[in-house]
KEKE-3310 file (N, C-alpha, C; in steps of 0.2 Angstrom, whole numbers, plus 5000, padded with zeros to 4 digits):
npx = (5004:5003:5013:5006:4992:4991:4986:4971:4955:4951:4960:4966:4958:4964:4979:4991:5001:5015:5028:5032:5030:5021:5013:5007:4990:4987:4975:4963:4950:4946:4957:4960:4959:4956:4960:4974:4971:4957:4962:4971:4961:4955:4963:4968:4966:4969:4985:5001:5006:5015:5016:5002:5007:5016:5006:4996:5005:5007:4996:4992:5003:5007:5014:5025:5030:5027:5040:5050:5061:5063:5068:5069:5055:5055:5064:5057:5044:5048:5051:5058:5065:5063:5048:5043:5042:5034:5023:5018:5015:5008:4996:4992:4999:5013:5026:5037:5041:5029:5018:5023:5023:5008:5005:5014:5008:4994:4998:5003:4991:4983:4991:4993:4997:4984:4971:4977:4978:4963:4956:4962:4955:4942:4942:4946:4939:4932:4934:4948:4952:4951:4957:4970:4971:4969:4981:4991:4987:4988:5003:5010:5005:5010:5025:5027:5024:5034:5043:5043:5047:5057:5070:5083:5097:5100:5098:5110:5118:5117:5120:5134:5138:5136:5142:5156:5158:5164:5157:5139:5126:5110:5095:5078:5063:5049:5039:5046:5060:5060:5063:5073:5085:5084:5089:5101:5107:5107:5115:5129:5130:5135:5149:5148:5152:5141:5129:5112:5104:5091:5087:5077:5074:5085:5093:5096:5109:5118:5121:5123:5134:5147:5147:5154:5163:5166:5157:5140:5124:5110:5093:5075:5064:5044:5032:5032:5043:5050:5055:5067:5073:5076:5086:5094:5096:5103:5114:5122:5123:5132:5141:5146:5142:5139:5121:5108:5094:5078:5063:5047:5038:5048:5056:5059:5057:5067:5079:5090:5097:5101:5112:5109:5090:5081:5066:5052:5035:5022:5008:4992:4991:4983:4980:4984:5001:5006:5023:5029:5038:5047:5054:5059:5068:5078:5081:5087:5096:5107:5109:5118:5126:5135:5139:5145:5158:5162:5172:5173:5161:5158:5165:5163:5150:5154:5159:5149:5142:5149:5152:5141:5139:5146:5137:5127:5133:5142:5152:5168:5183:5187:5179:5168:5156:5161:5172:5165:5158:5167:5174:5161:5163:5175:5170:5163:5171)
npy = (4994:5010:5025:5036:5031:5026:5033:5035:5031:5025:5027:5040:5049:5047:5051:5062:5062:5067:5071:5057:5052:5048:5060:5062:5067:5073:5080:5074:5062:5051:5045:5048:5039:5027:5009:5000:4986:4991:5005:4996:4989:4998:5004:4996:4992:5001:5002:4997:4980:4977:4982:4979:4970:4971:4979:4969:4964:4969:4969:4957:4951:4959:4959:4956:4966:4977:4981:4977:4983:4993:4986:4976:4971:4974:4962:4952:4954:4951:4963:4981:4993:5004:5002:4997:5008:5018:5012:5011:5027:5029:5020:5031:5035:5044:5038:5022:5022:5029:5021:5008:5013:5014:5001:4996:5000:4994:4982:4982:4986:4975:4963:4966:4964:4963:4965:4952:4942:4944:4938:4924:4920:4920:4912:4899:4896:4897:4885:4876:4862:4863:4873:4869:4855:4861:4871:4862:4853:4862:4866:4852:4851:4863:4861:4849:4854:4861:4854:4850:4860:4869:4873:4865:4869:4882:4882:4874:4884:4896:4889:4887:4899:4906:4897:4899:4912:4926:4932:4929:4939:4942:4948:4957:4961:4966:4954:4944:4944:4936:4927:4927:4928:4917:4909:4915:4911:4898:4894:4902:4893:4883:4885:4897:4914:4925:4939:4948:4963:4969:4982:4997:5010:5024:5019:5007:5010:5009:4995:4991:5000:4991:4982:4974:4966:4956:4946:4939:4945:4937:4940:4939:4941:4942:4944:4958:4971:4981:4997:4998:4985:4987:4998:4990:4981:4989:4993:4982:4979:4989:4989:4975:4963:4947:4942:4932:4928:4924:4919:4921:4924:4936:4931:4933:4948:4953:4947:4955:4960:4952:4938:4926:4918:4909:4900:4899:4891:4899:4899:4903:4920:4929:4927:4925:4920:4902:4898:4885:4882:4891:4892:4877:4879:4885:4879:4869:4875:4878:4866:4861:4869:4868:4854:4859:4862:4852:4848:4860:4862:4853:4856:4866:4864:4854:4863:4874:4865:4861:4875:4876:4867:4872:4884:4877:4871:4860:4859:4852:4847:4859:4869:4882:4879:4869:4874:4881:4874:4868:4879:4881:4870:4871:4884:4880:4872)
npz = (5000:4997:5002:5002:5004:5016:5026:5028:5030:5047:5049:5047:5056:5068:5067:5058:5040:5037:5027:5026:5037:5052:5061:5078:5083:5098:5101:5096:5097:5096:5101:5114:5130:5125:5124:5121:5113:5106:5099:5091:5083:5078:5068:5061:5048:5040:5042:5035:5029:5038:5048:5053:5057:5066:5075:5078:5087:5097:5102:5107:5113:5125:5139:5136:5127:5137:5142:5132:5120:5104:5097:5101:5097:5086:5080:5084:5078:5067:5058:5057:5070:5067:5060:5069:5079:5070:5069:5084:5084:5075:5080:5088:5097:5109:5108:5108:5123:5127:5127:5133:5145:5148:5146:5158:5168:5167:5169:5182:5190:5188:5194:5205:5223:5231:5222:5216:5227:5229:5218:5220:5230:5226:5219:5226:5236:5253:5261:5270:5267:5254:5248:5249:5244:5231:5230:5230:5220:5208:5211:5207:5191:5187:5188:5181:5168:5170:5167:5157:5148:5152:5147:5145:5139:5143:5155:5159:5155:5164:5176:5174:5173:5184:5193:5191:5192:5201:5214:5217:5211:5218:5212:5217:5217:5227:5233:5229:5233:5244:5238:5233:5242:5247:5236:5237:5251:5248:5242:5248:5258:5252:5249:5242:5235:5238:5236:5243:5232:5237:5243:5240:5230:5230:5240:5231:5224:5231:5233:5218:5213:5220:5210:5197:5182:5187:5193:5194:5190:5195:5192:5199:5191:5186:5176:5177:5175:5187:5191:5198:5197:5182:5183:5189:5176:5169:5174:5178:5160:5158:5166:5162:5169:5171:5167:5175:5171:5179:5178:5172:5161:5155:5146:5130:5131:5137:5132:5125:5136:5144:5150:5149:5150:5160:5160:5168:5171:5181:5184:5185:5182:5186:5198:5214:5214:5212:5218:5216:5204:5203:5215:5212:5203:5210:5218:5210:5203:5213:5219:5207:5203:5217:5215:5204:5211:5218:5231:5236:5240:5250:5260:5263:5271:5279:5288:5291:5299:5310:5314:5318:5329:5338:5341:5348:5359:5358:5358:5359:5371:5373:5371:5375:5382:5389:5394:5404:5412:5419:5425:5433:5442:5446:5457:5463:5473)
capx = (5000:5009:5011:4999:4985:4992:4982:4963:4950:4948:4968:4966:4956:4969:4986:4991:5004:5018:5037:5034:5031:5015:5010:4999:4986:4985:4967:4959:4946:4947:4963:4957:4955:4956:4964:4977:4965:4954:4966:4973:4952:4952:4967:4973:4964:4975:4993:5002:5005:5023:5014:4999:5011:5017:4998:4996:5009:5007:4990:4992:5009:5007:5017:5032:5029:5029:5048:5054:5064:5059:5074:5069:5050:5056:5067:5049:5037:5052:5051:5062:5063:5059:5044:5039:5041:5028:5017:5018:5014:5001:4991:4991:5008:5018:5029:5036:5040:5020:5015:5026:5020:5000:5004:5016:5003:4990:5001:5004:4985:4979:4996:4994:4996:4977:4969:4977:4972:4956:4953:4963:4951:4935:4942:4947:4934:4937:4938:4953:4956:4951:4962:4977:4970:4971:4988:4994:4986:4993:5011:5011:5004:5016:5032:5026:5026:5042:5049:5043:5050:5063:5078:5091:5103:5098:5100:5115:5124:5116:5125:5142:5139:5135:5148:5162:5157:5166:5153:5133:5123:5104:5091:5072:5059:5043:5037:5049:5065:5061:5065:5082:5087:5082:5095:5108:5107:5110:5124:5132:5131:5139:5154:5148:5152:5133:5122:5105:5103:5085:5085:5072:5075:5092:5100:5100:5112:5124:5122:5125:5139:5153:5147:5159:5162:5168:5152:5136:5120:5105:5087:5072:5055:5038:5026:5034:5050:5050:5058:5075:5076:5076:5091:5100:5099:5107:5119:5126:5127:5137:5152:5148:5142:5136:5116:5106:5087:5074:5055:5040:5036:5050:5061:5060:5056:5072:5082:5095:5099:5104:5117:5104:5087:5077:5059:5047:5028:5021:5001:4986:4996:4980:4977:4989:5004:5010:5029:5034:5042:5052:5058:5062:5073:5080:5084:5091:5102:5108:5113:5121:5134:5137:5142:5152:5163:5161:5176:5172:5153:5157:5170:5159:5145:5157:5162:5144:5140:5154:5149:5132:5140:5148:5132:5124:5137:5144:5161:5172:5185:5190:5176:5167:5153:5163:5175:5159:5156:5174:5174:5157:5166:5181:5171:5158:5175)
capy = (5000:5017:5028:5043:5029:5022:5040:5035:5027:5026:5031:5047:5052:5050:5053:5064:5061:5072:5070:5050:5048:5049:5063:5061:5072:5075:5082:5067:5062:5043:5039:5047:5035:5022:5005:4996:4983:4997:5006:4992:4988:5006:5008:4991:4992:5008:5001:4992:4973:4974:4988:4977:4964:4975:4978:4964:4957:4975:4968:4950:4950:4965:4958:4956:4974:4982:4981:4979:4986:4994:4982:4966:4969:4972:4956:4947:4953:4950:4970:4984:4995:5011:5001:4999:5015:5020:5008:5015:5032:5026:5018:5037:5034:5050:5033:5018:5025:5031:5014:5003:5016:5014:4995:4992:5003:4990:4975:4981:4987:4967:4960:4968:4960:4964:4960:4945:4937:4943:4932:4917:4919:4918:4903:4894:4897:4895:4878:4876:4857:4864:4877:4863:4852:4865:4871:4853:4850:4865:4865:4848:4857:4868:4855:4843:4859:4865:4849:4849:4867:4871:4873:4861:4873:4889:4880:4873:4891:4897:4886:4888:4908:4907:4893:4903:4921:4929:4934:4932:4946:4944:4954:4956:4963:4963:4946:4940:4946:4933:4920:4929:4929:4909:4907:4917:4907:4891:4898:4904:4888:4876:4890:4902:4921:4928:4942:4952:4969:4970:4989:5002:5018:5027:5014:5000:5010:5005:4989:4991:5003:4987:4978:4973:4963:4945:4946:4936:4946:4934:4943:4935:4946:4938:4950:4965:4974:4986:5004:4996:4982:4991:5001:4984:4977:4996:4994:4975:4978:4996:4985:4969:4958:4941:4942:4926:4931:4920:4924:4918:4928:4940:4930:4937:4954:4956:4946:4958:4962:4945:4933:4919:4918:4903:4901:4893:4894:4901:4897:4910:4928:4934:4927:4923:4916:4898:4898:4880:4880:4896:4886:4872:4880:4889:4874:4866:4880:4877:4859:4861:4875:4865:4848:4859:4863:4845:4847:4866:4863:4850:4858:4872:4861:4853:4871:4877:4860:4864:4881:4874:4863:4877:4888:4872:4872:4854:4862:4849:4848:4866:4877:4887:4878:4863:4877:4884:4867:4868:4885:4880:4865:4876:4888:4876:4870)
capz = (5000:4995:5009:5003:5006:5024:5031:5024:5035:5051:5054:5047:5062:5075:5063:5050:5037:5035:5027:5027:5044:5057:5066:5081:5086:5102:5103:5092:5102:5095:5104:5121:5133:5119:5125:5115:5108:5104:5097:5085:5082:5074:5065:5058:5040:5036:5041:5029:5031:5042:5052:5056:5062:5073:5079:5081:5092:5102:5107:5108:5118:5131:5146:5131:5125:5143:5142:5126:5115:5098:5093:5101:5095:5078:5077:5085:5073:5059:5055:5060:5074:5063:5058:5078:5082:5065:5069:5088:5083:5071:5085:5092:5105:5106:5105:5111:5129:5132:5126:5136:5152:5149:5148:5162:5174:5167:5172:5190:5193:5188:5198:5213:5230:5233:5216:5214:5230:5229:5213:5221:5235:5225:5213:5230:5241:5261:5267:5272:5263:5246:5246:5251:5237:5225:5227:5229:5209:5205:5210:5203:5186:5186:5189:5175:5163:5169:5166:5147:5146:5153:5139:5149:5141:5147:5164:5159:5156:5171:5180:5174:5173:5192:5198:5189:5195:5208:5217:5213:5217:5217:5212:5216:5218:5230:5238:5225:5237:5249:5233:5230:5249:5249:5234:5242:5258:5250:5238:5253:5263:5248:5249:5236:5240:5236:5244:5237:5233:5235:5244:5237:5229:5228:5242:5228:5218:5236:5231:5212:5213:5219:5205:5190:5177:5188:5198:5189:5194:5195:5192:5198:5188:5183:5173:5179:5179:5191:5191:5202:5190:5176:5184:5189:5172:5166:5178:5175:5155:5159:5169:5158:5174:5166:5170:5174:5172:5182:5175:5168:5153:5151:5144:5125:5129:5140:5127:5121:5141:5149:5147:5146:5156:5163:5158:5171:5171:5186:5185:5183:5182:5189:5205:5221:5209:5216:5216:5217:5198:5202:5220:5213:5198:5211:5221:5206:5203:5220:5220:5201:5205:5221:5211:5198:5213:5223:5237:5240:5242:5255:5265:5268:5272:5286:5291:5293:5303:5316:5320:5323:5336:5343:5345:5353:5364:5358:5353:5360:5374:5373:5368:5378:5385:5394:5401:5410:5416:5423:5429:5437:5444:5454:5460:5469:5478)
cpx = (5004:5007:5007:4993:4984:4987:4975:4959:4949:4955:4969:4963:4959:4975:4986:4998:5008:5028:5037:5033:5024:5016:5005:4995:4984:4978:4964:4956:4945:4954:4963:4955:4955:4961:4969:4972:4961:4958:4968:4968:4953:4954:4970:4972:4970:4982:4996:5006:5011:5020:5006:5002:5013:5012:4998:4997:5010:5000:4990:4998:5010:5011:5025:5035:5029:5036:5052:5057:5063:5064:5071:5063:5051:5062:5061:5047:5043:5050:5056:5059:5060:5050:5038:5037:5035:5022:5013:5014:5005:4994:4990:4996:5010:5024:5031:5037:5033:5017:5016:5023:5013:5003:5007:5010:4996:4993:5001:4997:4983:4986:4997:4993:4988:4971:4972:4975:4965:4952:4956:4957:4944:4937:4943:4941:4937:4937:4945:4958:4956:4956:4968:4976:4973:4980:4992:4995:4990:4998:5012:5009:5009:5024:5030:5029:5032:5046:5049:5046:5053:5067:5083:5098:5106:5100:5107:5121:5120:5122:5132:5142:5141:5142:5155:5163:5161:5163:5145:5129:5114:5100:5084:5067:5052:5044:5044:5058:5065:5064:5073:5085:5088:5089:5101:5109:5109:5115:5129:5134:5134:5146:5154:5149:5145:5130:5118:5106:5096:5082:5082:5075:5082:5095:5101:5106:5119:5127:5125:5131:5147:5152:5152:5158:5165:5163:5147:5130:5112:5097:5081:5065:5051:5032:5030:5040:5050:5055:5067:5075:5081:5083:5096:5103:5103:5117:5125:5126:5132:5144:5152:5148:5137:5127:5113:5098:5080:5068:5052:5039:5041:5057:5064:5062:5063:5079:5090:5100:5102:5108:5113:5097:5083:5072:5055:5039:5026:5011:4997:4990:4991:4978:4986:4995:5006:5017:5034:5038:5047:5058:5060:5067:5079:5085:5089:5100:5107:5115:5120:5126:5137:5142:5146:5157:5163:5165:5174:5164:5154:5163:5166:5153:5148:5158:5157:5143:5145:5153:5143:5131:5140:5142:5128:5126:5142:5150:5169:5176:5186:5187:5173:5161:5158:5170:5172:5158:5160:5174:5168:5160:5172:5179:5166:5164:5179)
cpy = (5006:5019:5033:5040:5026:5029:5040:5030:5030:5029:5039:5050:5053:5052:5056:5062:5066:5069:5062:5049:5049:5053:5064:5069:5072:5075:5078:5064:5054:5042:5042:5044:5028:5017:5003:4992:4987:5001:5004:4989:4993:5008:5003:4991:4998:5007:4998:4985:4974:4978:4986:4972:4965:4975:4975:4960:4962:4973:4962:4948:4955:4966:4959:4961:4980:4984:4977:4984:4986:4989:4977:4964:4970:4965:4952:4947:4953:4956:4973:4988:5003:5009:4998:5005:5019:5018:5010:5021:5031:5024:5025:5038:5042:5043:5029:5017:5026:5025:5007:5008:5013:5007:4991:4995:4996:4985:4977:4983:4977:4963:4963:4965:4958:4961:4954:4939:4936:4939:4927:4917:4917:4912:4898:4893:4898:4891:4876:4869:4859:4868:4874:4858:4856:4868:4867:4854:4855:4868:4859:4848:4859:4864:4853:4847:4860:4861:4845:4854:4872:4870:4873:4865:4878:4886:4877:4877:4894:4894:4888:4895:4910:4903:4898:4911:4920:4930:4935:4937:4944:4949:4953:4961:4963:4957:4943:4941:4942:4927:4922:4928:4921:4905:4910:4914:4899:4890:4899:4896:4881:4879:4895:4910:4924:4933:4946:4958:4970:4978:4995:5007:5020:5024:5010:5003:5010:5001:4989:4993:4996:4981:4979:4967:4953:4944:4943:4940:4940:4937:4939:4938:4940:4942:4955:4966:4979:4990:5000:4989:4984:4993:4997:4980:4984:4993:4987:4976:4983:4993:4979:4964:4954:4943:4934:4928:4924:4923:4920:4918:4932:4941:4933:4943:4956:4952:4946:4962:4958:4941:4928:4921:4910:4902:4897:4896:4894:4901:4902:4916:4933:4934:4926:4919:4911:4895:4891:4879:4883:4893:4883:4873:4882:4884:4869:4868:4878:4870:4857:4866:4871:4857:4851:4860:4856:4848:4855:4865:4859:4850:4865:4871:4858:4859:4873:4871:4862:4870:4880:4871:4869:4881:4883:4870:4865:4856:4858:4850:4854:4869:4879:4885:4873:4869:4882:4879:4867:4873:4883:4877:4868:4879:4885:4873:4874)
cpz = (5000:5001:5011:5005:5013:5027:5030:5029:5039:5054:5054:5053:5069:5072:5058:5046:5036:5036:5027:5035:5049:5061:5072:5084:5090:5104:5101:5098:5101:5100:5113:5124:5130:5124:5121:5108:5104:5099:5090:5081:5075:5068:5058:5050:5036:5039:5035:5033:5038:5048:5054:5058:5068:5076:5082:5086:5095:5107:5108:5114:5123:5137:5141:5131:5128:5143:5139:5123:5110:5095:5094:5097:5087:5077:5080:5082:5065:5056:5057:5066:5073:5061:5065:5080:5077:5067:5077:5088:5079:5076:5090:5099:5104:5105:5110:5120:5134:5130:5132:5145:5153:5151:5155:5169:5172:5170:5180:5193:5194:5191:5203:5217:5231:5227:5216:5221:5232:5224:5217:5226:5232:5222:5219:5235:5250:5265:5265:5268:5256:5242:5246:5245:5233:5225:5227:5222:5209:5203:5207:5195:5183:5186:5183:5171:5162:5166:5156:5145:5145:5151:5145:5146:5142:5153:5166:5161:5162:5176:5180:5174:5181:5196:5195:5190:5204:5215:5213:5217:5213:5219:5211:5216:5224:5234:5233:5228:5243:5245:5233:5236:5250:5246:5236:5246:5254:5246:5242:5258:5260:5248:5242:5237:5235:5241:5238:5238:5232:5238:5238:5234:5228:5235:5239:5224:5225:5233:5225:5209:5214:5214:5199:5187:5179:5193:5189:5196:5192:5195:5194:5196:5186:5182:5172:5180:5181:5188:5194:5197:5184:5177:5186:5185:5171:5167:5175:5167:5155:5161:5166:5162:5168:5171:5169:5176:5175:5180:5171:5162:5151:5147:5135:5127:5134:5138:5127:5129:5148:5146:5144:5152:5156:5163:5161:5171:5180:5189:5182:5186:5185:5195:5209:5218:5216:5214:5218:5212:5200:5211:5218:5208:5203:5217:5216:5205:5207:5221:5214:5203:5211:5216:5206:5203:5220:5231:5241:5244:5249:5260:5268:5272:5279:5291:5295:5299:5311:5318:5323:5330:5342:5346:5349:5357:5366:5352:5355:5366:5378:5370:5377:5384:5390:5399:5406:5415:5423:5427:5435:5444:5453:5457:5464:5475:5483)
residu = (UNK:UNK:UNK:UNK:UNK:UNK:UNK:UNK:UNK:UNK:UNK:UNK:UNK:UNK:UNK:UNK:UNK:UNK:UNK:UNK:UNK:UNK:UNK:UNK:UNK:UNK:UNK:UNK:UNK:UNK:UNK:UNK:UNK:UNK:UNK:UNK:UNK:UNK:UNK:UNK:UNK:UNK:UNK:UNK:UNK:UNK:UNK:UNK:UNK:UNK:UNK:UNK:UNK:UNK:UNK:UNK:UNK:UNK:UNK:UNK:UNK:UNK:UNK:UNK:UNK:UNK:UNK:UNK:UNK:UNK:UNK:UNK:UNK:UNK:UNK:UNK:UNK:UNK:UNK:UNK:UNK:UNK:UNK:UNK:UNK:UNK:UNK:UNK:UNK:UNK:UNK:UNK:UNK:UNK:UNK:UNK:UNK:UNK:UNK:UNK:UNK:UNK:UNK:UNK:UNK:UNK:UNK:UNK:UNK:UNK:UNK:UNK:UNK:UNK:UNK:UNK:UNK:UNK:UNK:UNK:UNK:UNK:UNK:UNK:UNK:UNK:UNK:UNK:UNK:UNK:UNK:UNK:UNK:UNK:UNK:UNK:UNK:UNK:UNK:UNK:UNK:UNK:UNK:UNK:UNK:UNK:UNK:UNK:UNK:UNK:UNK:UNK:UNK:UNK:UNK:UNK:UNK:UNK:UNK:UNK:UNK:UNK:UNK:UNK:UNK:UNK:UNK:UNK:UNK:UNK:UNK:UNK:UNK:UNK:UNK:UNK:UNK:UNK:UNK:UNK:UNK:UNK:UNK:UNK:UNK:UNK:UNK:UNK:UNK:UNK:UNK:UNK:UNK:UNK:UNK:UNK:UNK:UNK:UNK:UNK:UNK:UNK:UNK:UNK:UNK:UNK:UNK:UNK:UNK:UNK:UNK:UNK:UNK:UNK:UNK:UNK:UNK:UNK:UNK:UNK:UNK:UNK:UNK:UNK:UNK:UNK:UNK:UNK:UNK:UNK:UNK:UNK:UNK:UNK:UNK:UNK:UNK:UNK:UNK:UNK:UNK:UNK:UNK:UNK:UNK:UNK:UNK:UNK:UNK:UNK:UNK:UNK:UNK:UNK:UNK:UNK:UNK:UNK:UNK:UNK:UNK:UNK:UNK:UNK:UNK:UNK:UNK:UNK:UNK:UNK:UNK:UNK:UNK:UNK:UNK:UNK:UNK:UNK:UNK:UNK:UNK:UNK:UNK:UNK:UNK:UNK:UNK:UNK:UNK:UNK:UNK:UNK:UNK:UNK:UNK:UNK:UNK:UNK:UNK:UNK:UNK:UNK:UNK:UNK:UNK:UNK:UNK:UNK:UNK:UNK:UNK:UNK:UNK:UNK:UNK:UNK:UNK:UNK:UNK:UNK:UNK:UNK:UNK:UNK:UNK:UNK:UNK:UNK:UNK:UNK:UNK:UNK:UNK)
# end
C-alpha cells in the first residue's frame, strides 16, 4: 500500500501524514481514553502489512511489550525497529516509551498484592482442605510443565555463569526478594560468595555501585520489571556483569539484556501466583553449582555443621561451654 493511502480510514482520524512519517494528534478524540486493543480495532485496516504485524503482536503479547525494546519487537514481529516505532505512533503513541508506560501501569493494577488474591480467594473458596488440594494440583501442574519446558541449556549456562562468578549478586523485587534471599542462603552455605541487593530507591544504587564485570547478577522478575530492576539490568550491562534472568514471561522481551534467562511457568498471572516452579529452579540451581565445585561445596558444608556445634554448645573439649562446666566446677570448691 503506498504511503499517501496508509492516512485514509479510520487512521486518518487519529494521525496525520507528514514527510513519510505519522503525526499524532493530540486532541483526536478517538485515541482518548482508547485502550490498545481498541486502538489496534480502529486503525489496523489503514497500516500496511509489516505495520499490522506490529499491531498485532502489540496487542496480543502486552506483558512482552511492557519492556521491550523497539529492537527486540522488531526482530519478534520479523520487522524493524523504525517500523515499531511508525506503527507506535500510528496507533496514536507519542511513542514507544508512552506505550510501554500505559501497559506496564495495566500490568501492576491486575498484579497487585490485593487484586490478585482477591481472585485466588474467589476461585478457591474457604475451606481450608480445598484450598490445600488446589495448590497441591497446582504445584504439581506447574512442575510437569516445567519439566517439558525448561531449555536444559539455558540452565546449563546458568549454572556455569553462576559457579564461575566471583561473586553472585541477586536481584528482586517485591514478595519475590524473599525467593532471591532463599538462593543466596544456599549459595552461601555450599561456599559460594553471594548476597542480594534487594534495597528500594536510591539505596539500591549502594548495592549496584561494587558491581563489576567478575560478579554474575541473577534477576528474579515475573510479569513485571519494576523501576529498580530496570536500573540493575542498566547497571550489569554498563560494567559487563554476566546476567542470569529467572522469569515467567519476560524471557524474550528482556532478550538483548541478559546473558541467558530461565523460563518457568508460574500458574494463573492473575490470582495469588503459586511459586513452586520458580523454588524448585532455584533449588536446582543450588545443587548444580554446588556439584560443579564437589570438594568446596562439602567443605563448607562441614564448616557450617561445626559452628552449629559450637552455638549448641557441643564444641568439644576446649570450647566454651565445657569450660563453663569447669569454671562451674572450681568455684563450687
Amino acid at each position: 500500500m503506498p504511503a499517501e493511502q496508509r492516512g485514509t480510514g479510520t487512521l486518518a482520524q487519529s494521525a496525520q501524514l507528514q514527510g513519510g512519517e505519522y503525526s499524532v494528534m493530540s486532541a483526536t478524540t478517538a485515541s482518548k481514553g482508547a485502550t490498545l486493543d481498541e486502538r489496534v480495532a480502529a486503525r489496523l485496516d489503514g497500516l500496511s502489512a509489516a505495520e499490522r504485524r506490529v499491531a498485532r503482536y502489540l496487542a496480543d503479547s502486552k506483558a512482552e511489550v511492557a519492556f521491550a525494546s523497539a529492537e527486540t519487537l522488531g526482530r519478534l514481529t520479523e520487522t524493524s525497529d523504525a517500523t515499531v516505532i511508525r506503527t507506535v505512533k500510528a496507533l496514536g503513541y507519542s511513542g514507544l516509551p508512552a506505550l510501554k508506560r500505559t501497559l506496564q501501569e495495566g500490568i501492576r493494577e491486575r498484579l497487585g498484592p490485593p487484586g490478585r488474591l482477591g481472585r485466588s480467594l474467589d476461585k478457591v473458596g474457604s475451606d481450608p482442605q480445598t484450598v490445600l488440594a488446589r495448590v497441591l494440583a497446582e504445584s504439581v501442574e506447574l512442575l510437569e510443565e516445567a519439566q517439558r519446558t525448561i531449555n536444559p541449556d539455558a540452565f546449563a549456562e546458568a549454572v556455569e555463569l553462576i559457579g564461575g562468578a566471583r561473586e553472585t549478586v541477586v536481584v528482586a523485587a517485591d514478595g519475590l526478594g524473599v525467593l532471591g534471599d532463599y538462593l543466596r542462603l544456599r549459595l552461601v552455605r555450599t561456599g559460594r560468595s553471594a548476597r542480594t541487593a534487594f534495597a528500594s530507591g536510591y539505596l539500591l544504587a549502594d548495592d549496584l555501585l561494587r558491581l563489576n564485570k567478575q560478579h554474575v547478577m541473577v534477576v528474579i522478575a515475573h510479569q513485571v520489571l519494576v523501576r529498580e530492576l530496570d536500573v540493575a539490568l542498566d547497571r550489569a550491562n554498563e560494567v559487563g556483569a554476566k546476567v542470569v534472568l529467572i522469569t515467567d514471561a519476560l524471557g524474550d522481551a528482556l532478550a538483548d539484556r541478559v546473558s541467558v534467562s530461565v523460563s518457568g511457568p508460574i500458574g494463573d498471572t492473575d490470582t495469588f501466583g503459586v511459586q513452586a516452579t520458580t523454588l524448585a529452579i532455584l533449588d536446582a540451581i543450588a545443587l548444580a553449582v554446588a556439584a560443579h565445585d564437589r570438594p568446596e561445596a562439602l567443605t563448607a558444608l562441614e564448616e557450617m555443621n561445626r559452628l552449629r556445634k559450637q552455638l549448641r554448645g557441643e564444641d568439644g573439649p576446649h570450647g566454651p561451654s565445657r569450660r563453663r562446666r569447669r569454671n562451674g566446677r572450681a568455684a563450687a570448691k
